[in-house]
C-alpha positions as CSV (number, residue, x, y, z in Angstrom):
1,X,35.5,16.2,2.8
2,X,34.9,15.7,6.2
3,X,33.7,19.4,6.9
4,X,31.1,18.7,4.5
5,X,29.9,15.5,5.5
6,X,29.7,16.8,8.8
7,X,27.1,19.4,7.0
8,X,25.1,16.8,5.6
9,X,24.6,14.0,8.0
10,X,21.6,12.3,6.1
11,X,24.1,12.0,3.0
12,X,27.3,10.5,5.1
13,X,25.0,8.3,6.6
14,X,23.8,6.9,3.3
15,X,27.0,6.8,2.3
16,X,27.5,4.4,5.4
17,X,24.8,2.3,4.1
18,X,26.5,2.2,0.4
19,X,29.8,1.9,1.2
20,X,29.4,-0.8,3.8
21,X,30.8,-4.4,2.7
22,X,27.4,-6.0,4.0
23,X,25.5,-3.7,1.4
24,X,24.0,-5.5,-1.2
25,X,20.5,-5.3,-3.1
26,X,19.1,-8.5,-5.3
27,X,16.2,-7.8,-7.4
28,X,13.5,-10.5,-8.3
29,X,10.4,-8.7,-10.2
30,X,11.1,-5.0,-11.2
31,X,8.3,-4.2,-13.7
32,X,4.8,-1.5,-14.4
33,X,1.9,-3.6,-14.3
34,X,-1.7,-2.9,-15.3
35,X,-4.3,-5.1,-13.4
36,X,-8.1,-5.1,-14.4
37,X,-11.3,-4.0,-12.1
38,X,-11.9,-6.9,-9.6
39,X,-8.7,-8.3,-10.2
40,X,-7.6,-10.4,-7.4
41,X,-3.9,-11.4,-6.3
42,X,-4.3,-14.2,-3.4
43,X,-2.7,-13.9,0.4
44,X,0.6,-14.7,-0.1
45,X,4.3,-13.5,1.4
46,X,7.7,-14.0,0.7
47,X,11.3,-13.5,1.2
48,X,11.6,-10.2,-0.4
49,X,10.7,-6.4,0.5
50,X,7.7,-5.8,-2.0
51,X,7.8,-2.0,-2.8
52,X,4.4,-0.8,-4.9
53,X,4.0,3.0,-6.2
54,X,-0.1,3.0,-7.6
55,X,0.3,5.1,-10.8
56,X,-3.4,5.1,-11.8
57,X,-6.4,4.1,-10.4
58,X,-6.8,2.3,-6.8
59,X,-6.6,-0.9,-4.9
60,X,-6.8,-2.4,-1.3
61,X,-4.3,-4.2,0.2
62,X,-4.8,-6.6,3.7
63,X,-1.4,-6.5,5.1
64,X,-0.8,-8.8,8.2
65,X,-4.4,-8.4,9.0
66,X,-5.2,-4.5,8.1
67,X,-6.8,-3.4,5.1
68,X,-4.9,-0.3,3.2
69,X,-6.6,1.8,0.5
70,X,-4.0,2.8,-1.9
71,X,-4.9,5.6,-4.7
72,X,-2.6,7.5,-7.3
73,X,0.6,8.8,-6.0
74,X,0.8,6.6,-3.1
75,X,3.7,4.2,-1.9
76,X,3.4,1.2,0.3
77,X,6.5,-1.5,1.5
78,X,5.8,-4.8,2.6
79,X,8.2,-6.4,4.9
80,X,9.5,-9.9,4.4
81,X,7.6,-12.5,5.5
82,X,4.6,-10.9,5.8
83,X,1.3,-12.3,4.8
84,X,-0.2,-9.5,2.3
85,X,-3.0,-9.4,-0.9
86,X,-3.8,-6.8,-3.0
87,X,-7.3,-6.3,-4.8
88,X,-8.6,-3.5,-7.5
89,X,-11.9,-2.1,-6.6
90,X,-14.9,-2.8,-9.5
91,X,-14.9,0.5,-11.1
92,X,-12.0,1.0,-12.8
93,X,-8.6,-0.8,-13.1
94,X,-5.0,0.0,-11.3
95,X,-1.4,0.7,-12.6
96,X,1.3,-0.1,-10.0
97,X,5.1,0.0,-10.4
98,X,6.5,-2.6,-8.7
99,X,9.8,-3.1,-6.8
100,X,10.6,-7.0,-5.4
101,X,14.0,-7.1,-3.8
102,X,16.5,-8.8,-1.1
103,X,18.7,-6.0,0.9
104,X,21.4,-7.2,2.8
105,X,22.6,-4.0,5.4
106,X,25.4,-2.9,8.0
107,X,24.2,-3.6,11.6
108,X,24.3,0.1,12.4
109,X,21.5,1.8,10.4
110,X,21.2,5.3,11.2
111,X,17.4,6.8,12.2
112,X,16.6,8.6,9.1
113,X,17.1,5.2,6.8
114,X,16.1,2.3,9.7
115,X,12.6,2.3,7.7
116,X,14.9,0.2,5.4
117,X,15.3,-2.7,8.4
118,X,11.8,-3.9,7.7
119,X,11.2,-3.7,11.5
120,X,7.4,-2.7,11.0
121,X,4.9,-5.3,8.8
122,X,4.3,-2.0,6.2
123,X,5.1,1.4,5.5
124,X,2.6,3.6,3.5
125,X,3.5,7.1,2.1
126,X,0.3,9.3,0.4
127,X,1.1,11.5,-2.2
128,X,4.5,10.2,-3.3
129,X,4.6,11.7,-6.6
130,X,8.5,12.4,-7.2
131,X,9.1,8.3,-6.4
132,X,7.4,7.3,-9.3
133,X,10.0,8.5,-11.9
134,X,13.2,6.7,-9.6
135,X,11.2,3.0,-9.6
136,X,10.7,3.3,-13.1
137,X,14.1,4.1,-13.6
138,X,15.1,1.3,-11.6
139,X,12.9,-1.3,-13.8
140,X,14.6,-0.2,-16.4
141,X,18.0,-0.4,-15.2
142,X,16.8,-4.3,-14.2
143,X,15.2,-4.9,-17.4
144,X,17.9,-3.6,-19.9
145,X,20.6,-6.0,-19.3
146,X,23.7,-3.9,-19.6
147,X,26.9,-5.1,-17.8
148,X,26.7,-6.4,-14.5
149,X,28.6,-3.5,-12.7
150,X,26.8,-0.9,-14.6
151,X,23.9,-2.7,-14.2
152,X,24.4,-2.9,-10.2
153,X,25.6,0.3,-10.1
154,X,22.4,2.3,-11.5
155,X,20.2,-0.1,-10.1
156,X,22.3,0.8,-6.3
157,X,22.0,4.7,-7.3
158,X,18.2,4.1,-7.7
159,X,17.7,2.7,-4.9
160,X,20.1,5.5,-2.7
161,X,17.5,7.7,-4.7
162,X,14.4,5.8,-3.2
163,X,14.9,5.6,-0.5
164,X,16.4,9.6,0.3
165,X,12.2,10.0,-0.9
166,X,10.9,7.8,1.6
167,X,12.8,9.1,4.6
168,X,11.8,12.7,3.6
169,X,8.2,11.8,3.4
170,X,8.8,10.2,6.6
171,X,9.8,13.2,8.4
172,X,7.3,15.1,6.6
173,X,5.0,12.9,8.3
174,X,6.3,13.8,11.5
175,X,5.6,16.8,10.7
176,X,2.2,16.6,10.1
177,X,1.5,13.5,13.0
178,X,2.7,16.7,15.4
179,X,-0.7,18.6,14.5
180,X,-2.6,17.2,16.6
181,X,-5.6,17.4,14.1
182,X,-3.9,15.5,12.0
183,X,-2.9,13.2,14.3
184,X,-6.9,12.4,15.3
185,X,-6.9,12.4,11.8
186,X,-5.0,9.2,11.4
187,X,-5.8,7.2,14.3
188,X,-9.3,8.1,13.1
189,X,-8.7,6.2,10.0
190,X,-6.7,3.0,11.4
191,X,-9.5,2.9,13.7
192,X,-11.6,2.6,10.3
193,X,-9.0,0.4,8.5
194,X,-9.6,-1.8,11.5
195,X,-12.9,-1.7,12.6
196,X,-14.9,-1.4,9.4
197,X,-17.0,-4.8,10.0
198,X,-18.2,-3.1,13.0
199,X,-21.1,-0.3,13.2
200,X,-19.9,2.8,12.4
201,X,-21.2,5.9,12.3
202,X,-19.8,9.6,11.8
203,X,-21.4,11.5,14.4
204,X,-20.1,9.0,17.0
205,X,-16.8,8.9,15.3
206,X,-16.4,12.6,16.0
207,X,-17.3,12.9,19.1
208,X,-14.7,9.7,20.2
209,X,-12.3,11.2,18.2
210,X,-12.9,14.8,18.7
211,X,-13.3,16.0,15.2
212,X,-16.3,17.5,14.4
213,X,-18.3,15.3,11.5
214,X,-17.8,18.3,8.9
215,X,-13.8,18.1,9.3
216,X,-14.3,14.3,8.7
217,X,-16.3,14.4,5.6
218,X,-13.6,17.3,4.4
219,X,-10.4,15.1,5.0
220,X,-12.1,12.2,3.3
221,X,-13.0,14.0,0.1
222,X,-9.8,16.2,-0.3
223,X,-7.3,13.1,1.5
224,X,-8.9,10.0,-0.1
225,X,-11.3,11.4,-3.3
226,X,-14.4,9.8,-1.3
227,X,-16.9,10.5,1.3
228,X,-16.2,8.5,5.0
229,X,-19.4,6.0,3.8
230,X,-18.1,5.3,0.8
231,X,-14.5,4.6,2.2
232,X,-16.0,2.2,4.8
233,X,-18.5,0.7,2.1
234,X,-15.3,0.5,-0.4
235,X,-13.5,-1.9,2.6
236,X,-16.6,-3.9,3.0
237,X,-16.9,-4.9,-0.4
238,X,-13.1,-5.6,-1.2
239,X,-12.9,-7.9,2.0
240,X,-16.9,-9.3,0.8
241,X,-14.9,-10.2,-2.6
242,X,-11.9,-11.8,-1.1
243,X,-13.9,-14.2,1.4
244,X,-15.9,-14.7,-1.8
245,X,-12.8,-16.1,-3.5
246,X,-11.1,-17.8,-1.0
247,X,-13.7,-18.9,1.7
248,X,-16.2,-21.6,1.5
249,X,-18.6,-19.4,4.0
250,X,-22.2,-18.7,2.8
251,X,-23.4,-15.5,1.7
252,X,-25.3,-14.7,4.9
253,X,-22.2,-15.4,7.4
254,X,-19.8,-13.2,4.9
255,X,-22.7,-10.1,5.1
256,X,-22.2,-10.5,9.0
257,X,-18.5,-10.7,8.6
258,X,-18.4,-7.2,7.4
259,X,-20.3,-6.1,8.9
260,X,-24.3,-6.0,7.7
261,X,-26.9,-7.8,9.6
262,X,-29.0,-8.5,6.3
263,X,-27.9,-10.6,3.8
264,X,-30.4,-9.1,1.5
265,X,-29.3,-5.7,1.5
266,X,-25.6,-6.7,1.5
267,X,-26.1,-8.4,-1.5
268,X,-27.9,-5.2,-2.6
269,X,-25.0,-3.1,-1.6
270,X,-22.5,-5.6,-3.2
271,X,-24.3,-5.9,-6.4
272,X,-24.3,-2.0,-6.9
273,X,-20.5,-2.2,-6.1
274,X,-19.1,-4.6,-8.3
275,X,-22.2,-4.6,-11.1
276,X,-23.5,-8.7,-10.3
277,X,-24.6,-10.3,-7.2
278,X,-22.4,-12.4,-4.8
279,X,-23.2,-15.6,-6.0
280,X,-22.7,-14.8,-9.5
281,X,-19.5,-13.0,-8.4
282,X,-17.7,-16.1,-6.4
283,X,-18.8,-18.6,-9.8
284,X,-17.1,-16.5,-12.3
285,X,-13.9,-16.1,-10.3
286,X,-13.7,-19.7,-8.8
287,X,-10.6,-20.9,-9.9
288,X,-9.8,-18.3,-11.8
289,X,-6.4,-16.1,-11.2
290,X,-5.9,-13.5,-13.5
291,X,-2.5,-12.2,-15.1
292,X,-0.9,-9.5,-14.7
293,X,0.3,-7.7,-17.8
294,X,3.6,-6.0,-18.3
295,X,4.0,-3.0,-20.3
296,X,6.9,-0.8,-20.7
């Protein structure tokens, strides 16, 4: 036994993690939810590590202060405790599995699983397709109310089986963050994910980043399904339709916030987007949360 553990190190040290007395997982919302266009969940955080796998469709979430488009296939954890919403753009709706859940750990987390510490606000994965099947077998193993120990058990398993995903699309990240076009690539698009309220323009953008602009436009339609101006349009609208929601600021300053200088054609822009103008838009959604609906 020990020869082989010594032959797999990322198994013996997940076995570390499951064996330890300190281990334990608590679930609180384990469930596949379908959320209408311009649906809108509020800012909000909690105690619990919010895990969501977008099955159809897309959505933008703000986490601690970054926007993140999400598409099909991709993952994103949310640490505990930190402030987080989540919006569906206006053309079609989303699909998300959905993981809430306390983990209590050993102090000694080995490197391939620390990801599981929460020691970063979020973690996104693209293209996470084989993570989709273990959450939803998870859910189920929540949701079917078996025994308590077989119960635990699967849901444990599940999790063991989550996260051996994540921290191999981690490395395989690595992997790819050691091109170093692919590292431009990303600091490219946090610099977008950041700066999008800001002037920004493609030819510029290549030559700070040292892409050319037809390597941009390519990783944006094959990465993301979009073209760069639609991306950075796609951000401006979402956070236009939050501070539309939850602000009190007139239309004007929220065009400036994001980064037009005229409130006439960001209400242009904005109608085209969601299909009615601002004003229109913040009367039918004040006070107004929608629910989300279940399905199995």
């Amino acid at each position: 036994a020990n020869m082989v553990n010594m032959k797999n190190p990322l198994k013996q040290s997940l076995l570390n993690i499951l064996q330890s007395s300190e281990f334990e997982i608590s679930i609180r919302k384990a469930g596949k939810f379908r959320f209408p266009s311009n649906y809108m969940f509020g800012r909000h955080n909690h105690q619990e590590f919010e895990m969501n796998y977008v099955t159809s469709g897309n959505c933008v979430m703000e986490i601690d202060g970054m926007l993140f488009m999400l598409k099909s296939g991709d993952l994103v954890l949310v640490s505990p405790g930190v402030a987080h919403y989540f919006m569906v753009g206006a053309q079609r709706g989303c699909s998300i599995t959905q993981l809430e859940y306390k983990i209590a750990l050993p102090e000694c987390v080995d490197e391939p699983f620390r990801f599981m510490c929460g020691q970063e606000a979020s973690i996104q994965l693209n293209d996470c397709y084989s993570i989709e099947n273990v959450m939803e077998g998870v859910c189920r193993y929540y949701r079917e109310g078996k025994d308590e120990d077989y119960a635990n058990a699967q849901i444990e398993f599940g999790f063991a089986q989550i996260y051996l995903e994540m921290a191999h699309a981690l490395k395989q990240n690595d992997k790819k963050e050691n091109s170093e076009l692919s590292n431009r690539q990303g600091n490219l698009l946090r610099y977008i994910n950041q700066n999008y309220d800001m002037k920004l323009n493609i030819e510029q953008l290549a030559e700070e980043f040292g892409i050319s602009s037809r390597s941009i436009r390519k990783y944006f339609e094959t990465a993301l399904g979009m073209s760069c101006t639609e991306y950075i349009t796609m951000l401006r609208m979402e956070k236009a339709k939050e501070m539309l929601w939850n602000t009190r600021k007139n239309i004007t300053d929220i065009a400036v916030d994001v980064g037009y200088s005229s409130s006439q054609y960001f209400s242009n822009v904005f109608s085209a987007y969601t299909g009615m103008s601002p004003g229109k838009f913040r009367n039918s959604w004040r006070g107004i949360i929608a629910e989300e609906k279940l399905y199995e």
